[in-house]
C-alpha positions in Angstrom: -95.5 -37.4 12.5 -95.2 -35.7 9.4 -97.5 -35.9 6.4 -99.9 -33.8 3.9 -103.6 -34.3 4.0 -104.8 -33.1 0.6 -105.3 -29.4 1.8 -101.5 -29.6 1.4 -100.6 -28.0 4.9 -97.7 -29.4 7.0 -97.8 -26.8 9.9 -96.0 -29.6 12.2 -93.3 -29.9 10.7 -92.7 -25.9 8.8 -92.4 -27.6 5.4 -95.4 -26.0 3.2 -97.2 -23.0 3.2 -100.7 -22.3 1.7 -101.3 -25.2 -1.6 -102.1 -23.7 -5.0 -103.7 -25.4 -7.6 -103.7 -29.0 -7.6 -102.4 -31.0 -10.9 -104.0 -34.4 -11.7 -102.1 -37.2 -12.7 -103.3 -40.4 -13.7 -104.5 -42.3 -10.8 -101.9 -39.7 -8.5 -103.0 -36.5 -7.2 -100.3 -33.9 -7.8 -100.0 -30.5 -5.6 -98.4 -27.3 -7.1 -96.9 -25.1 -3.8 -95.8 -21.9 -3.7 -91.8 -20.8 -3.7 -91.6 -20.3 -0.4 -92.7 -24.0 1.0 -88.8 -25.5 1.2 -87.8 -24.5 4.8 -84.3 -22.6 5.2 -83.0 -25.0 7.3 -83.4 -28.2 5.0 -81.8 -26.0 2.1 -79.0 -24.9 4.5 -78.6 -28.8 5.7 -78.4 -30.1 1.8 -76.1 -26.8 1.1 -73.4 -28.4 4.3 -73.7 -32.2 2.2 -70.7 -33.1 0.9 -71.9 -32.9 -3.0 -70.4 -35.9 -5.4 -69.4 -35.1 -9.0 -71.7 -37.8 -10.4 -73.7 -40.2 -8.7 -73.9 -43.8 -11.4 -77.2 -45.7 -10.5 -76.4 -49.3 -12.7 -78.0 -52.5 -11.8 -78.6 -52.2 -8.3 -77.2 -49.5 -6.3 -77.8 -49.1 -2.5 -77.9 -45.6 -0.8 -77.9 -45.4 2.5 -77.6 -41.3 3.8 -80.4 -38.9 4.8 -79.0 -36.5 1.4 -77.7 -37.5 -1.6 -76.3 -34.7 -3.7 -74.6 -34.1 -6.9 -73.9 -32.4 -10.1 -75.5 -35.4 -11.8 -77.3 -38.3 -10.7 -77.8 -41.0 -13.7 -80.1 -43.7 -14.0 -79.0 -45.9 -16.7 -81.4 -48.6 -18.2 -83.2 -51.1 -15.7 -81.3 -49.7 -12.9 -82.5 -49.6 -9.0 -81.3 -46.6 -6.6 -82.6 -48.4 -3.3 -82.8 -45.7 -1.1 -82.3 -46.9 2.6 -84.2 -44.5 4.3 -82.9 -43.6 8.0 -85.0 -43.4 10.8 -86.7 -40.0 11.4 -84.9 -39.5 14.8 -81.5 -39.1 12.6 -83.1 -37.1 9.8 -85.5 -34.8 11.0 -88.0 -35.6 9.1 -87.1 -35.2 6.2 -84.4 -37.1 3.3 -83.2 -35.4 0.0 -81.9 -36.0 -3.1 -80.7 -32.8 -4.9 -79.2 -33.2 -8.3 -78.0 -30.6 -10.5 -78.8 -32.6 -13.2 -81.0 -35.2 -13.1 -80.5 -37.6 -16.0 -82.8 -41.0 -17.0 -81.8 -42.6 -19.9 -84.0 -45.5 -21.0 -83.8 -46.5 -24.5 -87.2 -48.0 -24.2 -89.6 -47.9 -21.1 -91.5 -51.0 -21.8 -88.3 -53.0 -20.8 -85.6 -50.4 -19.0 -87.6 -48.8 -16.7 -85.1 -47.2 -14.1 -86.5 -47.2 -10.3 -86.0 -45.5 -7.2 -86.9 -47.7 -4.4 -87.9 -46.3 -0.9 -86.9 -49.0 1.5 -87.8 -48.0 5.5 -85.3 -49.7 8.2 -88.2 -51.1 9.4 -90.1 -54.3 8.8 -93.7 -55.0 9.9 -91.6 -57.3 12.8 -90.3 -54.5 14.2 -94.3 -53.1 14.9 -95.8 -55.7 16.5 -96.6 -55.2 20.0 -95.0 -57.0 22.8 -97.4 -59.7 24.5 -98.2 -58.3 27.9 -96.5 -60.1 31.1 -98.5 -62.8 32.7 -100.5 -61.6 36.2 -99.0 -62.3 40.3 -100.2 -65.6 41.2 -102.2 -65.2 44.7 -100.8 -65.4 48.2 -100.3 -68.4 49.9 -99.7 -68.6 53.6 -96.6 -69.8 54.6 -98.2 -71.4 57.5 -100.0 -74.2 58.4 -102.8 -72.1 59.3 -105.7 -72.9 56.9 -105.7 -69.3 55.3 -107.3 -68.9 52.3 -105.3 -68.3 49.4 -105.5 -65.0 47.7 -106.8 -64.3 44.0 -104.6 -64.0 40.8 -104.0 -60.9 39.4 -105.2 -59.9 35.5 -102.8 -60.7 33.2 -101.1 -57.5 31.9 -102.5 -55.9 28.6 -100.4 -56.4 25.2 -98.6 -53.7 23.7 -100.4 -51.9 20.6 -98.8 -52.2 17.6 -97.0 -49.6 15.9 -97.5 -47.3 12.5 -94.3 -46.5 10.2 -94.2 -42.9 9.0 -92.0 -42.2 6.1 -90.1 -38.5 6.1 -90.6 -36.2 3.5 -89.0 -37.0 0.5 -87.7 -34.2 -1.4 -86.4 -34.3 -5.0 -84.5 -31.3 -6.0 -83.2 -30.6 -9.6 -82.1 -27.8 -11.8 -82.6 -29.6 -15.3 -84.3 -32.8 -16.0 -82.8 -34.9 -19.3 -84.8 -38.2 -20.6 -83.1 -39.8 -22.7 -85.6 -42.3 -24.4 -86.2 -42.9 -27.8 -90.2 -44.4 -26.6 -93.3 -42.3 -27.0 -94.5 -39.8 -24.0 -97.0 -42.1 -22.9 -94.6 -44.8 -20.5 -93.2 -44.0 -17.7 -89.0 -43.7 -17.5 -88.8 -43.9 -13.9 -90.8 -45.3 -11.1 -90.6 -43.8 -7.5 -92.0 -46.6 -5.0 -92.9 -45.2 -1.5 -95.4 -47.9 -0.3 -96.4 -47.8 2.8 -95.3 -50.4 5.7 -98.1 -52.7 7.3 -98.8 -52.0 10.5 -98.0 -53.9 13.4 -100.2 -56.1 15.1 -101.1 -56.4 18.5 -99.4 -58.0 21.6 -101.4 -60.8 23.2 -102.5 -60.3 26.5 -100.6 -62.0 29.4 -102.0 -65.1 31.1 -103.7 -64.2 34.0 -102.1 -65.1 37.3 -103.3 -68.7 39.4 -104.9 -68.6 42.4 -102.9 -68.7 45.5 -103.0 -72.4 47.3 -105.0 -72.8 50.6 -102.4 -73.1 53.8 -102.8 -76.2 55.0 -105.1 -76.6 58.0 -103.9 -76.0 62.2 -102.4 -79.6 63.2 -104.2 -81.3 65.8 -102.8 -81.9 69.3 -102.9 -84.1 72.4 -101.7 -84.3 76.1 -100.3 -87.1 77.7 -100.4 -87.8 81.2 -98.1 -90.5 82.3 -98.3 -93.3 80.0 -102.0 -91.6 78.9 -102.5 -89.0 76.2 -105.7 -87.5 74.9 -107.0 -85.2 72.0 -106.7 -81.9 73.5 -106.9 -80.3 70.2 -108.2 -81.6 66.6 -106.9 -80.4 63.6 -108.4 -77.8 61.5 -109.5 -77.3 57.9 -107.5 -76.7 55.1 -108.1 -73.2 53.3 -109.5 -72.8 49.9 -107.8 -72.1 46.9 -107.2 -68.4 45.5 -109.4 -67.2 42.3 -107.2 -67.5 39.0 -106.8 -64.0 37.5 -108.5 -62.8 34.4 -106.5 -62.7 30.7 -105.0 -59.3 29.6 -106.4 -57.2 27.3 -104.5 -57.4 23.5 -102.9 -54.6 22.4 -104.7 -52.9 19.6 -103.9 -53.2 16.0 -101.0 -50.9 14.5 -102.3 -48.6 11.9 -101.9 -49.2 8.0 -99.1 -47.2 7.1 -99.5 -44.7 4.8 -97.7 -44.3 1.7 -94.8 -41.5 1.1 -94.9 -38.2 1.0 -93.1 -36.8 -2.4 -92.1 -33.5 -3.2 -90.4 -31.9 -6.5 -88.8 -29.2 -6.5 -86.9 -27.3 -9.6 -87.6 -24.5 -12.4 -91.0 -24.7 -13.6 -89.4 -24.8 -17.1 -88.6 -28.6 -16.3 -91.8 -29.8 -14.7 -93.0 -31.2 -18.3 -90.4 -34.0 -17.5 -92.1 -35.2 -14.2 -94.8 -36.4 -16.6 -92.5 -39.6 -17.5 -91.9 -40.0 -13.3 -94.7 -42.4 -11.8 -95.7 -42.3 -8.1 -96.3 -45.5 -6.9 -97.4 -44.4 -3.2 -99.6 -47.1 -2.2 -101.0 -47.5 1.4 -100.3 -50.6 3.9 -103.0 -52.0 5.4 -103.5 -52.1 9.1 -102.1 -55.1 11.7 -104.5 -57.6 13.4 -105.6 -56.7 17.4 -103.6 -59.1 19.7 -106.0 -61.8 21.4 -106.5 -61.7 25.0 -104.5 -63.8 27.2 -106.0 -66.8 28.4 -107.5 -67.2 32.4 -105.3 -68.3 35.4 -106.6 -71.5 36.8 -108.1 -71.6 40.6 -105.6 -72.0 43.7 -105.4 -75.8 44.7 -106.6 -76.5 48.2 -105.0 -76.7 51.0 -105.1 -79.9 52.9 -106.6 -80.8 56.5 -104.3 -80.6 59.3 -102.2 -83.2 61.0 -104.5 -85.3 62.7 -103.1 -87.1 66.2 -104.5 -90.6 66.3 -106.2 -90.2 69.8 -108.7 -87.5 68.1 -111.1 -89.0 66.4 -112.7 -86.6 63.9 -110.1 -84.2 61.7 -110.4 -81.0 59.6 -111.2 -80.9 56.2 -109.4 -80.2 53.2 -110.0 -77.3 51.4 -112.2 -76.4 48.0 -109.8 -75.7 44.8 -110.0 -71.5 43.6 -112.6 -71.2 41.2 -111.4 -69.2 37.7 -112.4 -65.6 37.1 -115.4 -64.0 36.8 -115.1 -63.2 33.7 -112.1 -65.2 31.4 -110.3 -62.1 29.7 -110.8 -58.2 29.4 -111.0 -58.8 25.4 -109.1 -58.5 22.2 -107.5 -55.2 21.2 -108.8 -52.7 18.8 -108.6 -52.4 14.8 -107.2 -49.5 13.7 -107.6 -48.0 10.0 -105.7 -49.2 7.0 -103.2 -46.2 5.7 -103.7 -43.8 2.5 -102.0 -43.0 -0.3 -99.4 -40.9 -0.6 -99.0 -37.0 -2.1 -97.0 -36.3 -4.9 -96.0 -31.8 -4.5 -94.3 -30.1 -7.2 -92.8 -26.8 -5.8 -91.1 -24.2 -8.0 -87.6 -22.8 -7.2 -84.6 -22.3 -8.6 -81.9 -24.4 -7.9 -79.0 -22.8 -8.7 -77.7 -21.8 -5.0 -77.8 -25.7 -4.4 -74.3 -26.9 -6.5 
């Protein structure tokens, strides 16, 4: 899992080092980070990228790659770069887009904002939790030998839902151009790294039905002659198992949390971020999956055969009662995510393109 807490560390992963001072703005918290917080090897992975000449973004333009560079990326008016982000296992972690030049032009903010669109292969269908399988119903003798039959087992728990972590996003530039003809105060470009909503809970499987009572010993008779006579009667029917109890549901998924954002260029261009706006918002948690329901009682198992020269026969059997107790519960909640961190880190570019 990688992402910062607000002390800026991301020991897990060998991103950062110790956090400087921390830069507020607007509703976003900024982090300033020391040279040395890219790792080697994500510089020496973007380095082997095959690097583009220029890189258009007009109307809407999908990307699909863990690293987009270039000698200029362009975001012309009202234009979308929807980012496809790959899954962590492919990416390490970590995606990139590292631009020599970095260009926004939006003749006027209020109506041309250009985007970048963080969009996870991975929908909140993809988190929920699998329902749990439903329990063994009970033995049942496969005699005629008025056994009991045996109890249900518990429906099997459901499967907790799951949390989407973003990778690091890095942004890497070497000069930042703006070309807008609006005052400082609106935004050019808007980076949306929401997170996902977490997935909710499985439902707990049915709990398994009673077993069936065997049906009872048949009844039997000697005949002598042209005489016969109950020699044996016939015996009870067993009773029916006890139904199983529900599963557990799987506990809630937790609220994904919004992306982790990092900067990284000459400190001479930083002023420019100011006219970038974070839009890192956190996902709310999934619902706990409900418990599965009870399995019924065993039906009973019916009186033996019953020869007409006895006169009294067995008895059937008494249906399985249900559980003791109908369920083992609903899952657990689980916390709703947090917004994402915005990092601006300070190097030089130049070795990039």
């Amino acid at each position: 899992m990688v992402r910062m807490s607000s002390s800026g560390i991301l020991k897990e992963a060998g991103f950062l080092v110790e956090p400087a001072t921390l830069v507020a703005k607007g509703e976003q918290v900024w982090h300033s980070l020391q040279p040395s917080a890219v790792a080697p090897d994500i510089i020496d992975r973007i380095k082997r990228t095959r690097i583009r000449d220029i890189f258009p973004v007009s109307g809407t333009t999908p990307f699909g790659e863990q690293i987009l560079r270039a000698k200029s990326v362009v975001f012309h008016p009202s234009s979308e770069l929807q980012w496809h982000i790959p899954n962590t296992s492919d990416t390490g972690d970590f995606v990139a887009i590292a631009a020599e030049r970095l260009v926004i032009n939006v003749p006027n903010a209020a109506t041309d904002l250009a985007r970048l669109t963080l969009l996870p292969q991975v929908r909140r269908a993809d988190l929920n939790g699998a329902d749990g399988r439903p329990g063994q119903p009970g033995w049942t003798s496969p005699h005629d030998d008025g056994s009991d039959g045996g109890a249900g087992q518990p429906g099997e728990s459901g499967r907790p839902g799951g949390t989407y972590v973003y990778p690091a996003v890095f942004i890497f530039f070497q000069t930042i151009t703006i070309n807008t003809a609006v005052s400082a105060e609106l935004p050019v470009l808007r980076i949306d790294g929401s997170g996902v909503l977490g997935g909710n809970g499985g439902r707990g499987g049915q709990g398994g039905a009673g077993g069936r009572g065997g049906r009872g010993v048949p009844g039997e008779r000697d005949c002598f002659l042209f005489v016969c006579v109950c020699s044996h009667t016939s015996g009870n029917g067993g009773n029916g198992g006890q139904g199983g109890p529900g599963g557990r549901g799987g506990d809630a998924g937790a609220g994904g949390n919004g992306a982790t954002l990092l900067f990284v260029g000459p400190q001479n261009q930083f002023a420019s971020l100011e006219k970038f706006e974070p839009f890192l918002k956190p996902a709310i948690a999934g619902t706990p999956g409900q418990p599965g329901s009870p399995g019924v009682g065993g039906g009973p198992g019916g009186a033996g055969s019953k020869p007409w020269e006895c006169v009294q026969g067995g008895l059937n059997g008494v249906a399985g009662p249900g559980p003791d107790f109908p369920d083992f519960g609903p899952g657990s909640k689980r916390s709703d995510g947090v917004p994402g961190d915005v990092f601006a880190i300070v190097r030089d570019n130049g070795d990039l393109f």
